[in-house]
N, C-alpha and C positions, 0 to 999 in steps of 0.2 A: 648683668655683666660686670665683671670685674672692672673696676675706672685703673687702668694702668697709669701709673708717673713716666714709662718708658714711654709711652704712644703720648702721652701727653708732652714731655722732653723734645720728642722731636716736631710735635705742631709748633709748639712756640719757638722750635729753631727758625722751624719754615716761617714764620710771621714774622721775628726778627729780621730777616733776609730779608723779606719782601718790603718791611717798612724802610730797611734803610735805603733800598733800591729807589722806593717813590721818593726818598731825601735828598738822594742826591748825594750820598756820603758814602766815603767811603770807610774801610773795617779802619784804617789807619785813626781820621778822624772822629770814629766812636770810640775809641781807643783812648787817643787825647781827652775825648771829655768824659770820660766814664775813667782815664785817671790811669790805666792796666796796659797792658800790651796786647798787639795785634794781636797775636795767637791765641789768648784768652776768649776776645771776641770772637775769633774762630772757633772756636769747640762751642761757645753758645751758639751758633750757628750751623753747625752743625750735630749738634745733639750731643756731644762728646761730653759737654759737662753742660748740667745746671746751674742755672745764675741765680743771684739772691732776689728775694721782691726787689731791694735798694737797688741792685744793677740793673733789671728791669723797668723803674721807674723812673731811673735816672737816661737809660735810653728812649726810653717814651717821652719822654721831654725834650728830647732832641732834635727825635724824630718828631716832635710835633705832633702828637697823638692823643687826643682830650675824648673825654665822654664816655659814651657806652662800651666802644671801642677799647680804651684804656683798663676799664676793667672786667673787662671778658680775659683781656690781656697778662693783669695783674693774679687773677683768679687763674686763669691756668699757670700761672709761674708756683703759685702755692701746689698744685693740682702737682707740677713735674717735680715738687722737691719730696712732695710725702715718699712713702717707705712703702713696696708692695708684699703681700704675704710672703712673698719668695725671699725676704730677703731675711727671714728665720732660719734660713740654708744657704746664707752666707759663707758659713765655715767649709762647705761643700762645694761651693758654686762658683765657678770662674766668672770672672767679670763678664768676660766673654758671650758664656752662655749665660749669665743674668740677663744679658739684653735680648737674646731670643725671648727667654721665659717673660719677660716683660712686655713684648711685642705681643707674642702667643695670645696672653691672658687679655686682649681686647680686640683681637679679631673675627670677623663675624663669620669669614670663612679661610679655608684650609685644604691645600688641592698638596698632595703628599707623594715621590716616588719612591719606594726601597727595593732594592733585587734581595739582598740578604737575610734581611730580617725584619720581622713585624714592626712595624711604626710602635714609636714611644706611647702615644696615648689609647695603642689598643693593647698594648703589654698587659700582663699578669702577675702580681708581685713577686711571683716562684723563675716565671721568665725572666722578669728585667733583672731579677740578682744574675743570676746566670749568666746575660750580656753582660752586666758591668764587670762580675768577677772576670770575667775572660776578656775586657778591653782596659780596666785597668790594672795592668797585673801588679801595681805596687800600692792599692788600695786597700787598707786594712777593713778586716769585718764592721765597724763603728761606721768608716766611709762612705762604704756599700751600701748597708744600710740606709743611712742619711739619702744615698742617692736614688734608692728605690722609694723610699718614704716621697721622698719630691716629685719623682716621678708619679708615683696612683695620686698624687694632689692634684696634680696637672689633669689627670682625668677629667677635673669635673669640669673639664670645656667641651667635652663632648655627653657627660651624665647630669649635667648641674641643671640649674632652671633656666640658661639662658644659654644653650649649647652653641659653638658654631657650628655650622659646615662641615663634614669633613670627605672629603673623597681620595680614597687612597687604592694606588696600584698596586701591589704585591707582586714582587718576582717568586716563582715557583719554587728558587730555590730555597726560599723564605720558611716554605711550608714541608722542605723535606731537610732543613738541618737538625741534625737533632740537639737542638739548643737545651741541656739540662738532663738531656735524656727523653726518651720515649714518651713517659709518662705525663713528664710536665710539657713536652712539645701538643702532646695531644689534647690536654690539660686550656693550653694557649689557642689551641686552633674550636674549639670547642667553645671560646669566649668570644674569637671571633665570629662565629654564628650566631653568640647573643647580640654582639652589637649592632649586626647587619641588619636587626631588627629593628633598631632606633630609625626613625624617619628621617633624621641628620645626618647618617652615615652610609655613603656606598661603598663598597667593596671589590674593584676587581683584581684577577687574577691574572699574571703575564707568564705564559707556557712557556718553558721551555725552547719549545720547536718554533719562537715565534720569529726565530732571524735575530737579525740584529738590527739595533734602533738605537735614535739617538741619544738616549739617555744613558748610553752603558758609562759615562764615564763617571757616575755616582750619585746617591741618591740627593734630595732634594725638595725643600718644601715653599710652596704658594704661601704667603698670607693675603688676605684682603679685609678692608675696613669698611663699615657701614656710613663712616663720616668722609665723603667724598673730601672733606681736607687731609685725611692723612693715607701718604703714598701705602701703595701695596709695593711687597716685600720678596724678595727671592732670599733664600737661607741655605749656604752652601755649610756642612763641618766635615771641620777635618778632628784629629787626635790631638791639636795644639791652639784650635782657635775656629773660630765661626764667621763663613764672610756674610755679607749683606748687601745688596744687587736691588738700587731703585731704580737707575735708569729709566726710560721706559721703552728703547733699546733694549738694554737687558730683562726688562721684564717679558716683554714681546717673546723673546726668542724661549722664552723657560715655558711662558704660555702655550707657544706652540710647542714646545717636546710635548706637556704635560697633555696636550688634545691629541696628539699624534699616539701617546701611549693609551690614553681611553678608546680609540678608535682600534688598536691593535690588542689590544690584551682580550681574553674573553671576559662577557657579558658581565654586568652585576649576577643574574640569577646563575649562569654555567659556573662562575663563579665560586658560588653558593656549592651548587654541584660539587666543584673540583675540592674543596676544603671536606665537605664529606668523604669523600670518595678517598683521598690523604688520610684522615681521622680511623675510617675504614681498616687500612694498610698497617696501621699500629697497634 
């Protein structure tokens, strides 16, 4: 599994908090002796920016923080500042959505809603051009590109040797737009059968006639982590930016759409059916 600097960035936000909390200090006072202003300690603290070993070091000394401790500490600070493969599509990549893709590449699993359109990591290079050309309409052929190249990278969290998770709902309308045309819609739904085969991957489908539910107000994806220290994740995007939802309040509430929508949509195997039966129709 990919070692992320993103998931790693925000453990040692979380440990920083925590150790200044046992200190008894406050962000003002780390501040004062680490020399910088409040708001700098603020984004190490929240994961917004990465600190150097030396600000690290120098807060662990503060905090009083010796031994084994320390350099579990100091070793993930080097861990949050490396570069992850993603960041080769820099020139592409919003800041924004760099920190999804950095989150993504080290979670173990992935619980996914879309009504419109097939989920990113089960896309087909002929599909996701197609989405992108038609969501960025000011993206030049080189862009698109780049951003479908990123995308089949991304794949190998669900084809690589150390896949997550992945359960994803599909809204119906999903499987009858015809994204690119006929050809490469049936093309995409046709992959989705392969992948349904992967022992990592369920698949249902949410019918049309199924009512309405509370997810209609847009898609939205699960993560979860296998190191009980770093929070699971709710990822909301929009066309300008990407929110991110730890609470555990807000997590609750996405948990329960996302069980409320398994419960409601048909089966894994009807499923299976229904994407035939589509494929059929083209």
């Amino acid at each position: 599994m990919t070692v992320s600097p993103t998931v790693r960035r925000r453990r040692l936000a979380a440990e920083l908090r925590r150790l200044r909390g046992l200190a008894e200090v406050t962000q003002q006072q780390a501040a004062t002796h680490l020399g910088c202003t409040q708001a700098k300690i603020g984004r190490f603290e929240t994961a917004k920016r990465s600190p150097s070993i030396g600000d690290v070091s120098a807060l662990l000394d503060f905090y009083a923080v010796n031994g084994a401790e320390r350099e579990q500490l100091i070793n993930l600070a080097r861990d949050a500042r490396k570069r992850g493969w993603w960041h080769s599509y820099s020139d592409v990549l919003p800041e924004w959505y760099e920190t999804y893709v950095g989150l993504e590449a080290e979670a173990s699993s992935m619980h996914t809603w879309e009504s419109e359109a097939v989920p990113g990591l089960l896309q087909t290079a002929e599909y996701a051009y197609a989405i992108t050309k038609s969501t960025l309409i000011r993206a030049n052929e080189p862009e698109i590109g780049r951003r479908v190249e990123l995308r089949m990278q991304r794949q190998d969290r669900i084809t690589g040797s150390q896949p997550l998770d992945l359960w994803a709902v599909i809204g119906e309308t999903a499987l009858r737009r015809g994204v690119g045309g006929s050809a490469v819609l049936r093309r995409q739904l046709e992959h989705l059968l392969t992948l349904a085969e992967l022992p990592n991957v369920t698949l249902q489908v949410m019918p049309l006639d199924a009512g309405a539910h509370p997810a209609q107000a847009g898609p939205f994806v699960i993560l979860r982590y296998s190191n009980h220290v770093d929070p699971d994740v709710v990822y909301l995007e929009t066309h300008v930016g990407g929110l991110y939802l730890e609470r555990d309040n807000e997590l609750s509430k996405y948990v329960t759409m996302m069980d409320h929508l398994r419960a409601h949509a048909i089966d894994p195997e009807g499923s299976i059916q229904v994407i035939h039966e589509r494929i059929g129709e083209l």
